[in-house]
C-alpha positions as CSV (number, residue, x, y, z in Angstrom):
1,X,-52.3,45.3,-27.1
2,X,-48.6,47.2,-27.6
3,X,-51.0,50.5,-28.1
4,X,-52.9,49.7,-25.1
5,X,-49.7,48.9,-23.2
6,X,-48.3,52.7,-23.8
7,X,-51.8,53.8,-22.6
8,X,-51.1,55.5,-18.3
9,X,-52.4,53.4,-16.7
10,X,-53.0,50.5,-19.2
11,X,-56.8,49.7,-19.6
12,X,-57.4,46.1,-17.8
13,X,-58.1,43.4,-20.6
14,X,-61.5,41.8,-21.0
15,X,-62.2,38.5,-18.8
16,X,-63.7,35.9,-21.2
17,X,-65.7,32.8,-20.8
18,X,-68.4,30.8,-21.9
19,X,-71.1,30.4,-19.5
20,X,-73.2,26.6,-20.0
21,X,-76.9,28.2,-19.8
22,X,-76.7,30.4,-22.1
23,X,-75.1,27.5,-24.5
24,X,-71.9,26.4,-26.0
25,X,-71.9,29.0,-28.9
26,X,-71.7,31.9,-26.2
27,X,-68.3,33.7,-25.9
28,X,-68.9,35.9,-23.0
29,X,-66.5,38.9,-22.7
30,X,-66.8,41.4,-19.3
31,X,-65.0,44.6,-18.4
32,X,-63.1,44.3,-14.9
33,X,-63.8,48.1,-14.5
34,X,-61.7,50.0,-16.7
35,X,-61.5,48.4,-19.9
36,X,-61.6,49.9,-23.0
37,X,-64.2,49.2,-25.5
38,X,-61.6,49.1,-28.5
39,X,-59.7,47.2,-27.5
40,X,-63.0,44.6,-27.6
41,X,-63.7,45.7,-31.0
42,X,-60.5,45.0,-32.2
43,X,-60.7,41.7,-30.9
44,X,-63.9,41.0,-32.1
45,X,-63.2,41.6,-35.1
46,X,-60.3,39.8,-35.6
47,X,-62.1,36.9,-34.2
48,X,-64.4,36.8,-36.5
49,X,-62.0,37.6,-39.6
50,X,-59.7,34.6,-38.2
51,X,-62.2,31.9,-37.8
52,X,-64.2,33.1,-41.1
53,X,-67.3,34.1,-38.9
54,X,-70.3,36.2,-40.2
55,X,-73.8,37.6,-38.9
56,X,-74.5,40.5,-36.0
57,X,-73.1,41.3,-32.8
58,X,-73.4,43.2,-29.9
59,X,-72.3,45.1,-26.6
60,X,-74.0,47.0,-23.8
């Protein structure tokens, strides 16, 4: 986030949520417009290294 913060303008942060019908395990992350894919990576990432958390992933 401090890299992203130097970044003109700053890319806009993901919006999370979980969304009920696609189930309670569903972390839903979506771009506002201009965000940058990295900075989902990175978070995903350490996500998954935080909590322990294995198997695949994706993004379109």
């Amino acid at each position: 986030m401090a890299e992203n913060g130097r970044e003109d303008p700053p890319a806009e942060p993901f919006q999370l949520s979980v969304t009920p019908e696609h189930g309670p395990t569903r972390l839903w992350l979506r771009d506002p417009g201009s965000a940058d894919p990295q900075l989902l990576i990175t978070f995903v990432t350490s996500y998954a290294e935080a909590f322990g958390l294995t198997g695949r992933w994706s993004f379109q």
